[in-house]
Structures are given as structure tokens and as C-alpha cells.
KEZAVEX-461336 format. One record per residue (C-alpha): chain; x negated, y, z negated; residue in one letter; residue number from 1. Coordinates in steps of 0.05 Angstrom, whole numbers, plus 5000, padded with zeros to 4 digits. Example, Ala and Ser with C-alpha at 12.3 -4.5 7.8 and 13.67 -1.06 7.14 Angstrom:
BEGIN
- A | 4754 | 4910 | 4844 | a | 1
- A | 4727 | 4979 | 4857 | s | 2
This chain:
BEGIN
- A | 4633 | 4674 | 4714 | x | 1
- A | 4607 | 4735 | 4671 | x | 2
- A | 4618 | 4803 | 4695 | x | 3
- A | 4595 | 4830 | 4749 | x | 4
- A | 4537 | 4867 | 4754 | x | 5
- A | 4474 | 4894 | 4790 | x | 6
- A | 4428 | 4835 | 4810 | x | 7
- A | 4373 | 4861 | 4758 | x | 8
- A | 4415 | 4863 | 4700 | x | 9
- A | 4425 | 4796 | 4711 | x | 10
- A | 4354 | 4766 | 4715 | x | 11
- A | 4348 | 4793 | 4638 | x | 12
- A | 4414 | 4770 | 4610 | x | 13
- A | 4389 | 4712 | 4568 | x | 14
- A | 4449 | 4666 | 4599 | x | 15
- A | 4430 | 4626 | 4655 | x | 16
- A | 4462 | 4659 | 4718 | x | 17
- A | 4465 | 4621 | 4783 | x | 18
- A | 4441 | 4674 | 4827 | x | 19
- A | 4466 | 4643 | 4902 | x | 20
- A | 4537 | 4650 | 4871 | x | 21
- A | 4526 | 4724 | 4848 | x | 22
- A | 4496 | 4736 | 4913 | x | 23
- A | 4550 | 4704 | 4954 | x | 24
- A | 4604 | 4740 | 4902 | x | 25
- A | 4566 | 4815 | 4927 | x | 26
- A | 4565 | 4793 | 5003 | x | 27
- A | 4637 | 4776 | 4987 | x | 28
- A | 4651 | 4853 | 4967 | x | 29
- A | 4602 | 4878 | 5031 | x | 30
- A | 4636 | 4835 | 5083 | x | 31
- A | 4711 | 4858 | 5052 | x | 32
- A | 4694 | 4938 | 5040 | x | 33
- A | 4669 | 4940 | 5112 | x | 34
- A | 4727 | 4910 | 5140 | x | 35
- A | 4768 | 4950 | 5105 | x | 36
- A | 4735 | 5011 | 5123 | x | 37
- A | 4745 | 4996 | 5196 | x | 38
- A | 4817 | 4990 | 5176 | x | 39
- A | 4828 | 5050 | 5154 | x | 40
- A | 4794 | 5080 | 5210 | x | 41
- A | 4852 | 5057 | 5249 | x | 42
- A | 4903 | 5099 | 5207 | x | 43
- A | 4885 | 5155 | 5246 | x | 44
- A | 4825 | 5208 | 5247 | x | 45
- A | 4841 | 5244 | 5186 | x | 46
- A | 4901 | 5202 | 5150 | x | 47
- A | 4952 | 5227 | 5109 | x | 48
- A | 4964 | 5201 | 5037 | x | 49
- A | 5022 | 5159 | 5060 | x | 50
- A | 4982 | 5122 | 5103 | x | 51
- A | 4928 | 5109 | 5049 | x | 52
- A | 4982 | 5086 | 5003 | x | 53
- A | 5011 | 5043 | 5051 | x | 54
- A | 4938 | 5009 | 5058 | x | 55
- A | 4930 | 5003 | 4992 | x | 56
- A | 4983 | 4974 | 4976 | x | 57
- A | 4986 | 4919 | 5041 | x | 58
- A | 4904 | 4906 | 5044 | x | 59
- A | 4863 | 4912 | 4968 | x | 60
- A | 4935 | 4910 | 4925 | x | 61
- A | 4964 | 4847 | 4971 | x | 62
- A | 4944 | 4763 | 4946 | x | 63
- A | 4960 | 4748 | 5015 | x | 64
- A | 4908 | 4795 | 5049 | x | 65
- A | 4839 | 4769 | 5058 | x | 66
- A | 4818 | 4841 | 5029 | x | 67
- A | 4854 | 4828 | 4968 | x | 68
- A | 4813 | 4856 | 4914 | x | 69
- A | 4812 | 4811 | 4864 | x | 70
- A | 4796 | 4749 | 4909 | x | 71
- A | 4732 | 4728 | 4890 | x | 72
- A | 4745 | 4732 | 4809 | x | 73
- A | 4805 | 4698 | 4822 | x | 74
- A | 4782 | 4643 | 4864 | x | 75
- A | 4724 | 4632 | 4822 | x | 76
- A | 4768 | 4626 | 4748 | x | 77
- A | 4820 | 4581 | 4786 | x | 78
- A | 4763 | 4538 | 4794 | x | 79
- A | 4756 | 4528 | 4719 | x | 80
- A | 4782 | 4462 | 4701 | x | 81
- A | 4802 | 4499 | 4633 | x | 82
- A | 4795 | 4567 | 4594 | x | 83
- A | 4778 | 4588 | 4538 | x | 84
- A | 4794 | 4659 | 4504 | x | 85
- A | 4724 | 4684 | 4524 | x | 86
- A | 4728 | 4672 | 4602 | x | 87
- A | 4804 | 4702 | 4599 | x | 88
- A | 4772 | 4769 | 4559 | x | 89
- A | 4717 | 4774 | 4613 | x | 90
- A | 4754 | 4763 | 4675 | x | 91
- A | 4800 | 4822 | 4653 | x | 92
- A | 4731 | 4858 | 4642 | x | 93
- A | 4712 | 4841 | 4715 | x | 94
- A | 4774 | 4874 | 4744 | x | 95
- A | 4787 | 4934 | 4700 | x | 96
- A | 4717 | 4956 | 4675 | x | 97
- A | 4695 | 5026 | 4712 | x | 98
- A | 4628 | 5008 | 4726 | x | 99
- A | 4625 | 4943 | 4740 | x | 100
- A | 4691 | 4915 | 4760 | x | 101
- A | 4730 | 4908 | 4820 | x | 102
- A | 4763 | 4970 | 4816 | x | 103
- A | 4692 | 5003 | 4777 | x | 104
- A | 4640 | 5036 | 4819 | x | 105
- A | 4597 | 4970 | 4836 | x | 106
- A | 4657 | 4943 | 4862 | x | 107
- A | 4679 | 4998 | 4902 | x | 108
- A | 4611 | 5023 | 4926 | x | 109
- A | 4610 | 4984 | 4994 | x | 110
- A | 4689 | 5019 | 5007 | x | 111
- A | 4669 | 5087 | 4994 | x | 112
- A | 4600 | 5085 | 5037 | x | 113
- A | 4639 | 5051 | 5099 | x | 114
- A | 4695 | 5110 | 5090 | x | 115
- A | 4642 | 5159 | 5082 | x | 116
- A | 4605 | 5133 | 5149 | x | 117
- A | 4667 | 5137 | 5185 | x | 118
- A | 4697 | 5208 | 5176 | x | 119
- A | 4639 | 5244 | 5139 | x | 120
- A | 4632 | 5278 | 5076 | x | 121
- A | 4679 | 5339 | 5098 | x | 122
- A | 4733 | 5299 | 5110 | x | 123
- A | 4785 | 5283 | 5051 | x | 124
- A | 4799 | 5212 | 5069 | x | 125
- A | 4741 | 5191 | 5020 | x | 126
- A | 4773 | 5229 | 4955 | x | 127
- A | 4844 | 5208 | 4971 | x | 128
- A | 4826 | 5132 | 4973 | x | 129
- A | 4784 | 5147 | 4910 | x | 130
- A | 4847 | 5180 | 4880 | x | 131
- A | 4892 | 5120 | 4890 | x | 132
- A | 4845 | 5070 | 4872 | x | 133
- A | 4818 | 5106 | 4809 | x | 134
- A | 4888 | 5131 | 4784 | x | 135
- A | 4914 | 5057 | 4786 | x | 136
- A | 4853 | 5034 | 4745 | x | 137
- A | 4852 | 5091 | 4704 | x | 138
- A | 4923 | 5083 | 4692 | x | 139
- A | 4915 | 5005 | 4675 | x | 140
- A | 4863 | 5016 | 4616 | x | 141
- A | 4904 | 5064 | 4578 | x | 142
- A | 4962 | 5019 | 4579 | x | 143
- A | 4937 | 4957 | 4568 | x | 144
- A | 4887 | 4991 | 4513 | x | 145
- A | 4820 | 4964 | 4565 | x | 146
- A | 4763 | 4981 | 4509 | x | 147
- A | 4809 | 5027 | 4476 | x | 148
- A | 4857 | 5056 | 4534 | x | 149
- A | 4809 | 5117 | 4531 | x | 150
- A | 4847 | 5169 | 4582 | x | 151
- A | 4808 | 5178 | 4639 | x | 152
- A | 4801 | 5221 | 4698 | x | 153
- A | 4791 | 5214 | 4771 | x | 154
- A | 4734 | 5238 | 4799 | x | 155
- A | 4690 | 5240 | 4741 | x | 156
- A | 4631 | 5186 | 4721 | x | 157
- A | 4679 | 5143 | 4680 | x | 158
- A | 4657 | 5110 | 4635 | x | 159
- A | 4676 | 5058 | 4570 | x | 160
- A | 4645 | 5051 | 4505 | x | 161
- A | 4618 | 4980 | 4506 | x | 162
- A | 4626 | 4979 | 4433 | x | 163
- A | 4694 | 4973 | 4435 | x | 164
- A | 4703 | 4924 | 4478 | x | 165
- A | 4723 | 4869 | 4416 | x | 166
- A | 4741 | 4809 | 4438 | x | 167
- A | 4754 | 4783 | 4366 | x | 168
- A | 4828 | 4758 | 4377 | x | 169
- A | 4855 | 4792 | 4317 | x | 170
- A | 4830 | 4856 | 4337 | x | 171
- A | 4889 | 4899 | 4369 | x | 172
- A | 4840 | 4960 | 4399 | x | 173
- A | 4828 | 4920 | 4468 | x | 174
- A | 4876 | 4898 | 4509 | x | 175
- A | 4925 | 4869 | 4446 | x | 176
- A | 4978 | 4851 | 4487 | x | 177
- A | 4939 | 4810 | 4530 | x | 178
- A | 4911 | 4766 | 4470 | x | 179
- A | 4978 | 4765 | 4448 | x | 180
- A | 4995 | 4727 | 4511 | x | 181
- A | 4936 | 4683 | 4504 | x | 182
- A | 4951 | 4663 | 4442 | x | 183
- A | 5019 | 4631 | 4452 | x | 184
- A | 4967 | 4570 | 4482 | x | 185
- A | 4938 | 4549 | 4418 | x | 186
- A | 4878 | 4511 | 4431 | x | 187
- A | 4904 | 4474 | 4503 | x | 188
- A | 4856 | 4505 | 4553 | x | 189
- A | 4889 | 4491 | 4607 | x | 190
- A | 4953 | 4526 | 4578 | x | 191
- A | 4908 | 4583 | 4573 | x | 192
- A | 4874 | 4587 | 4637 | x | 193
- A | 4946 | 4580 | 4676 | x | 194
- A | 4970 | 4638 | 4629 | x | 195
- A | 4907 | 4687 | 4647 | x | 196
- A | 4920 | 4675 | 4716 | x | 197
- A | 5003 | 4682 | 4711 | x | 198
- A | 4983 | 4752 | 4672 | x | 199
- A | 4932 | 4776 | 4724 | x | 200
- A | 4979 | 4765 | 4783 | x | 201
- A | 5054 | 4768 | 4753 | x | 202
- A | 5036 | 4824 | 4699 | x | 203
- A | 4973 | 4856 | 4711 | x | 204
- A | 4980 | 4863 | 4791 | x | 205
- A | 5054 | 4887 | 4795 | x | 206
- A | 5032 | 4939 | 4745 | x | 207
- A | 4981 | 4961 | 4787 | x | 208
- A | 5029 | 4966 | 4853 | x | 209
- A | 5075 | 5008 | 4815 | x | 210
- A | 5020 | 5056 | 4798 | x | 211
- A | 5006 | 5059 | 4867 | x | 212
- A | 5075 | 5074 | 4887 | x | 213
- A | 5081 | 5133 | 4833 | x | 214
- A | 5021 | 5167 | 4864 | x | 215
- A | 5052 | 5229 | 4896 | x | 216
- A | 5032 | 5279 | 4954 | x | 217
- A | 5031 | 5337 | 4906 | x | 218
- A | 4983 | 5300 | 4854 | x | 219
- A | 4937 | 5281 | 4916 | x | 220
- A | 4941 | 5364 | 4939 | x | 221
- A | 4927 | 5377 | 4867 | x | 222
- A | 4873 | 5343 | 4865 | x | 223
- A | 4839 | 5345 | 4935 | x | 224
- A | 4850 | 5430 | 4907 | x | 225
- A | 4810 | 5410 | 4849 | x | 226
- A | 4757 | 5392 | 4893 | x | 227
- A | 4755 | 5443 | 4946 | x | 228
- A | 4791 | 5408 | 5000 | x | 229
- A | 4854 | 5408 | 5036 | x | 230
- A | 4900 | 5345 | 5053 | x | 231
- A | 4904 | 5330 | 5115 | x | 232
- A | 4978 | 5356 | 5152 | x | 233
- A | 4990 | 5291 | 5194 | x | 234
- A | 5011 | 5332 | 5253 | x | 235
- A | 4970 | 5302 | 5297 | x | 236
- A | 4988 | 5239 | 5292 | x | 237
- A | 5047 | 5256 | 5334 | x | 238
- A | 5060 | 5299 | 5397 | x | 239
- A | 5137 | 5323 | 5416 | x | 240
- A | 5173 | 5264 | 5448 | x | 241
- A | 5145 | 5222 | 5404 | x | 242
- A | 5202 | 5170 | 5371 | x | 243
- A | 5183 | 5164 | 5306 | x | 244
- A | 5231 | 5122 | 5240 | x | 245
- A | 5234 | 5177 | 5190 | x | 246
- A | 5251 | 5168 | 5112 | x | 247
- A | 5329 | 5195 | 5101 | x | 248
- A | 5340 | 5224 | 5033 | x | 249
- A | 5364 | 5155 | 4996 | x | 250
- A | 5301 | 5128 | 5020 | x | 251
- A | 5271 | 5121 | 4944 | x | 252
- A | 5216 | 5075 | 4913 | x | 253
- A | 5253 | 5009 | 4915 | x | 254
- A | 5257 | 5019 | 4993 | x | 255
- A | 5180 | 5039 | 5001 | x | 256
- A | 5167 | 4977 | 4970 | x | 257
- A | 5208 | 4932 | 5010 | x | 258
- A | 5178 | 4977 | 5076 | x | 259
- A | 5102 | 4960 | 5049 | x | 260
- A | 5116 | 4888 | 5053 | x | 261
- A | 5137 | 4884 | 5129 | x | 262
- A | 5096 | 4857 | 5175 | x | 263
- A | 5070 | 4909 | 5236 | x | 264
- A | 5121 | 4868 | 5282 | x | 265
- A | 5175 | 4863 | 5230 | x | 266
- A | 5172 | 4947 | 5238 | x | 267
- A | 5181 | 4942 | 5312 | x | 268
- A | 5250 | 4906 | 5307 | x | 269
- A | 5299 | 4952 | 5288 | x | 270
- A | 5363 | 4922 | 5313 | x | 271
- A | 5340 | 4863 | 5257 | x | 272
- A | 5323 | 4846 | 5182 | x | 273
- A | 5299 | 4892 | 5131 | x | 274
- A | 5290 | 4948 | 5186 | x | 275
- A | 5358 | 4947 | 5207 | x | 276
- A | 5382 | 4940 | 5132 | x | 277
- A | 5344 | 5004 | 5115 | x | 278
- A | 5380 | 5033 | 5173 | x | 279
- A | 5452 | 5013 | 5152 | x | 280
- A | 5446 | 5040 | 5090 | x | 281
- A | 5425 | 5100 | 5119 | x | 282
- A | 5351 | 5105 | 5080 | x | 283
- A | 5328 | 5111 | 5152 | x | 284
- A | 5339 | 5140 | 5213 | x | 285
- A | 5308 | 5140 | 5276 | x | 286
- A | 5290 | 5209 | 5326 | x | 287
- A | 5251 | 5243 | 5372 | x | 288
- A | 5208 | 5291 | 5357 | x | 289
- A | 5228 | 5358 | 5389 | x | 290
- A | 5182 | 5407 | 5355 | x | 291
- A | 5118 | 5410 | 5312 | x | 292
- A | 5095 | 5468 | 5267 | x | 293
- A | 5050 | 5443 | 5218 | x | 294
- A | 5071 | 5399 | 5172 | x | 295
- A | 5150 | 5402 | 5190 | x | 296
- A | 5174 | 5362 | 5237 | x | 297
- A | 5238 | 5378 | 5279 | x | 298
- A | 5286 | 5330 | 5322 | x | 299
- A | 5326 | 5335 | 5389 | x | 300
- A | 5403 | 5355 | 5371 | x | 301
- A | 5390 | 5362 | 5298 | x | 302
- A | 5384 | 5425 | 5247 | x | 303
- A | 5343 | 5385 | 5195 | x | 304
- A | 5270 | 5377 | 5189 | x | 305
- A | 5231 | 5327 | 5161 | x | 306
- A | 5158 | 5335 | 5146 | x | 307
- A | 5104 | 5287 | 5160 | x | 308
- A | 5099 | 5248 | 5097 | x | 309
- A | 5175 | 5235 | 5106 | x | 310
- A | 5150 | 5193 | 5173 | x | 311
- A | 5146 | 5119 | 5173 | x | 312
- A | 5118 | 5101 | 5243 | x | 313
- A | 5114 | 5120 | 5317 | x | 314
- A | 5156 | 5074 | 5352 | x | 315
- A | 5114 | 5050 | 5411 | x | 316
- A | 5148 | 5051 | 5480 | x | 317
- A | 5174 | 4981 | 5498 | x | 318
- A | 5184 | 4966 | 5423 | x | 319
- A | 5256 | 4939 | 5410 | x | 320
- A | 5305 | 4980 | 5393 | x | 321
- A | 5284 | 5035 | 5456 | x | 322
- A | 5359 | 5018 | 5479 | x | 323
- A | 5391 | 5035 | 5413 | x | 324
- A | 5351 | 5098 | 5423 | x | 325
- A | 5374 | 5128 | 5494 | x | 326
- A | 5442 | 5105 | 5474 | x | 327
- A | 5433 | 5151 | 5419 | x | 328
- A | 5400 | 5211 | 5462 | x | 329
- A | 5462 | 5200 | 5516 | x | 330
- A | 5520 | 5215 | 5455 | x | 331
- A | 5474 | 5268 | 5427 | x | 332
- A | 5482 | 5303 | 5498 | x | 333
- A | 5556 | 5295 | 5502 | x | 334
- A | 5574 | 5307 | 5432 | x | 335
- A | 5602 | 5371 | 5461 | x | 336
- A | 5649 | 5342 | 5508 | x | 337
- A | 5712 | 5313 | 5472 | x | 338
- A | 5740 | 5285 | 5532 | x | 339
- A | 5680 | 5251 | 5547 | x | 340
- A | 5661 | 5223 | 5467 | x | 341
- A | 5741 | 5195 | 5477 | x | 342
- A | 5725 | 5160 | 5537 | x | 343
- A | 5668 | 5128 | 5507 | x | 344
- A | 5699 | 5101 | 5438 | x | 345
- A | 5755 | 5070 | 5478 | x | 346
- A | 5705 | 5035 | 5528 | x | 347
- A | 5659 | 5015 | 5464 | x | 348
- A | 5728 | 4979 | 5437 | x | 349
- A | 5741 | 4953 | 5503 | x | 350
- A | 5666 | 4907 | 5503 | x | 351
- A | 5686 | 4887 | 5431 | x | 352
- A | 5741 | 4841 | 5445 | x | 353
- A | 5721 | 4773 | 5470 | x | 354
- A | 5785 | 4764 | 5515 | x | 355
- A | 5756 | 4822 | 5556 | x | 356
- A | 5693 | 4787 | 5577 | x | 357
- A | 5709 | 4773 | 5654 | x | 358
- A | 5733 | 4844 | 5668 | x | 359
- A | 5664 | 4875 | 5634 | x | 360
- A | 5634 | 4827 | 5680 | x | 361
- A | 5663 | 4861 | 5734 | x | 362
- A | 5654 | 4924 | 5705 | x | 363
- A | 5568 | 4907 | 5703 | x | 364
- A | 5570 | 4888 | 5773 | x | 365
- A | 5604 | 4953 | 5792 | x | 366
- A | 5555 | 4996 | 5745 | x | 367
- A | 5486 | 4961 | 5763 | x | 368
- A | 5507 | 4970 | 5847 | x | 369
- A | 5523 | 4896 | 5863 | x | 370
């Protein structure tokens, strides 16, 4: 399928374009952006960056999500019983190109007008999803040389110069490394279309999640300053008593990843898997919330802060892992008391070894009133 464009550009192109898939391919993008703007409405009423990246990177950036950005080009050129180096060149086109790909302004239209519906045009929810999603394409045409690589900048009307967008194969101005790739197929078009499709989602799209995860709170500030605006604290996302999973300083980009990929309920289990893991290693920890002021965040029986970036998730009363919790709120409380901490250890021994388990029996009856 040729690039994506508006519907009028279309009717003049002298190729014969089959205009109820180009209209199903745009309803595609409508039905998608809306749904995703109702998503992000659920972040929160004025979400931080974290949250945004976190979005990102689980709904537009994620092959399993039905939001997944690139679903309808991909869909559409795995349909292809072959390829040749003309439909690999313009699919790239229809995912990278600023004005009329995916991640261009067409493509992203239908997302920004939801957001901007939602939360209004004061709000900086609009410009930080615009800063994530432009940096990452922005960031994938200079370094895979897109028309060029020219360097450009968020916010502004980018734009490419059509001209130099050659998709001669020995030219090494637009996107060499890519015909380099496809080039390794000879003339087997099937060879070619499975190695598009192996660059798109093993080279192209991993690229593009790391981008995502370099994106930090102090570029987003930088630019929402740029722009007049201020980002939004977090704070009230979370009152004092709140439990929340905080980030612990070894908590670095490896771990972010691995936290994007869990699964809302996978979050919830912390006495299990990856969460439990995380916490092990001590690139977690979970707390209440004692005290709020601004953006720093403090925590019953502790002297650090965190601030609300460095928070993961609320954990929801009920959610597993509450008894792991007051256990850890009782020894808080009689961390002063050595006589007291003693008894403790030696009963926490005591329920460890299995030939004890008829006298903690009797021990349970005696402690629950039977």
C-alpha cells in the first residue's frame, strides 16, 4: 500500500488507489487515537511524564496492544505474498515520514485532538505526549539517515525534503543501512518481504522503545519551559496513607523495562514474579506515604524522600501483598524495643522449621481466641 495520505491527494495520484481500504486504514487510526485518548484519561487528571512513558511504551510502542501503532501498515505488508525493494522503501516511509506517517502529523492528528478534548489546551498532557512521540521519531530519522537524517525538533512543523527521499539502492543518503539489509535477499521476494518485516519489528521497533526509555523528566521540564508551561508535580495522585511501590536507587533502565512489560495484575502481586524479584534485589521498595510537600514524597519510620517520578503505583487496598505490608509497619513500630525485635527473630525461626508445625498450630489457636 503507498503512503499514507489525505484522501484528496490520493484521487490525483495517477496510481490506482482502492479507496474503501484507505478509508478503512483512516477509520483504523480514528477508532485507535480515541481509544487511546480515553486511556490516558485514566492516568490521572493531569499525568506526570512517567505515566505518559509508561503508556507509550505498553499501548502505541507494544505488537501485542490493539493500539499498537504500526498495526495497520503492518497487517497490510504481511499480506503481501512477496516484496519487492519498492514496497520495503515505502512502508518505512509510512512509519517514519513527519507528515504523513504513523508517527507524522496525519497519523497522529486523531491522538492529539482526543488529548486535547480531554484536559484542554492549558493543560501540559498534550505537549508531553507530543514530546515522547516526536523525540522517538525524530530520533529514528537521524539515525537511520530517513531522507537524510535531517535533525529535527519537537514542536516545530517538521518537515523532509521529498527530494531526498532516493530510493535508488546504491544511494547511501536514505536509510543505507536498511537497503543494506534488503539487499542480502537478492532477487527472492519473499526473502525480502520476511526481512522488512524482521527489521521493522526486531530493529526498527526496539530502537524506538529505547528512545522512549531515554526520554528524561528534565528534557520534558525543559521543554514544557520552552513552551510556557509547567509539568505537572504528581502530588495529587496520592494522599498520606497512601501505600505506594517506589523506585530504590538501583532501580535503572533495564528494570523500567522489565516493570513496562507487567501486566496491571502482575503489579498487584508482590510476594511473586518479576515484582517480587525487583524487590529482592532491592530496586524496589514498598511504603506508606506519611507526608506530601510538592513534589517530595516522605514515608512512615524513614528519613529518605522520594519524589513522585520515583513512584511506580498505588497499591490498592485488598491487593496482595497488604500482609507483607502491616508486618512491615508492626517492626517499624518496635524497631526501638530490642527486647521485643529479639523476641520476634527467635519466633520467625521457630515457624521456619517444619518439625515445629503442630506446636504453631497450637500457637494459632491460642492467638486467633479458639
Amino acid at each position: 500500500m503507498k503512503h499514507i495520505r489525505k484522501f484528496e491527494s490520493y484521487r490525483n495520484n495517477k496510481n490506482v488507489v482502492n479507496e474503501e481500504i484507505l478509508g478503512s486504514v483512516i477509520n483504523f487510526f480514528k477508532n485507535m487515537w480515541n481509544k487511546a485518548a480515553e486511556e490516558i484519561k485514566k492516568l490521572g487528571k493531569n499525568p506526570t511524564a512517567d505515566k505518559i512513558e509508561e503508556w507509550v511504551d505498553k499501548n502505541p510502542m507494544n505488537p501485542a496492544d490493539d493500539g499498537y501503532i504500526f498495526k495497520p501498515q503492518m497487517e497490510e505488508f504481511k499480506k503481501k505474498t512477496e516484496a519487492n525493494e519498492q514496497d520495503c522503501l515505502d512502508l518505512i516511509q509510512n512509519l517514519l515520514d513527519p507528515e504523513t506517517g504513523c508517527l507524522g502529523k496525519q497519523g497522529l492528528q486523531t491522538l492529539y485532538d482526543g488529548i486535547l478534548k480531554s484536559f484542554g489546551k492549558d493543560s501540559p498532557t498534550l505537549d508531553i505526549v507530543k514530546y515522547y512521540m516526536e523525540t522517538i521519531r525524530n530520533r529514528a530519522i537521524k539515525d537511520y539517515k530517513f531522507a537524510g537524517g535531517p535533525d529535527l525538533k519537537v514542536g516545530t512543523d517538521a518537515k523532509i525534503d521529498p527530494k531526498k527521499i532516493n530510493k535508488d539502492m546504491k544511494d547511501t543518503t536514505h536509510l543505507p543501512d536498511f537497503k543494506k539489509v534488503l539487499l542480502t535477499a537478492g532477487q527472492d521476494g519473499k526473502k525480502r518481504k520476511q526481512i522488512c518485516v524482521d527489521w521493522v519489528e526486531k530493529t526498527l521497533l526496539p530502537r524506538l522503545d529505547k528512545y522512549c526509555a531515554e526520554i528524561t523528566n528534565e528534557q520534558v521540564d525543559v521543554y514544557l519551559k520552552s513552551i510556557n508551561k509547567e509539568a505537572p508535580k504528581g502530588a495529587s495522585n496520592y494522599v498520606v496513607g497512601d501505600t505506594v511501590i517506589y523506585k530504590r536507587d538501583l532501580f535503572k533502565d533495564p528494570e523500567q523495562a522489565e516493570w513496562n512489560k507487567l501486566t496491571d495484575d502482575d503489579k498487584k502481586k508482590p510476594n511473586e514474579g518479576v515484582v517480587k524479584k525487583l524487590m529482592d534485589d532491592e530496586k524496589i521498595g514498598m511504603m506508606k506515604i506519611s507526608k506530601i510537600e510538592g513534589d517530595k514524597i516522605s514515608f512512615e519510620g524513614q528519613k529518605f524522600t522520594k519524589t513522585t517520578g520515583d513512584i511506580l503505583m498505588k497499591v490498592e487496598a485488598g491487593a496482595e501483598g497488604d500482609e507483607s505490608k502491616k508486618t512491615a509497619d508492626t517492626l517499624s513500630k518496635m524497631k526501638g524495643d530490642p527486647e521485643k525485635m529479639k523476641q520476634v527473630n527467635t519466633y520467625a525461626e521457630f515457624i521456619q522449621k517444619p518439625e515445629n508445625k503442630d506446636k504453631i498450630e497450637q500457637i494459632n489457636k491460642i492467638l486467633s481466641g479458639e
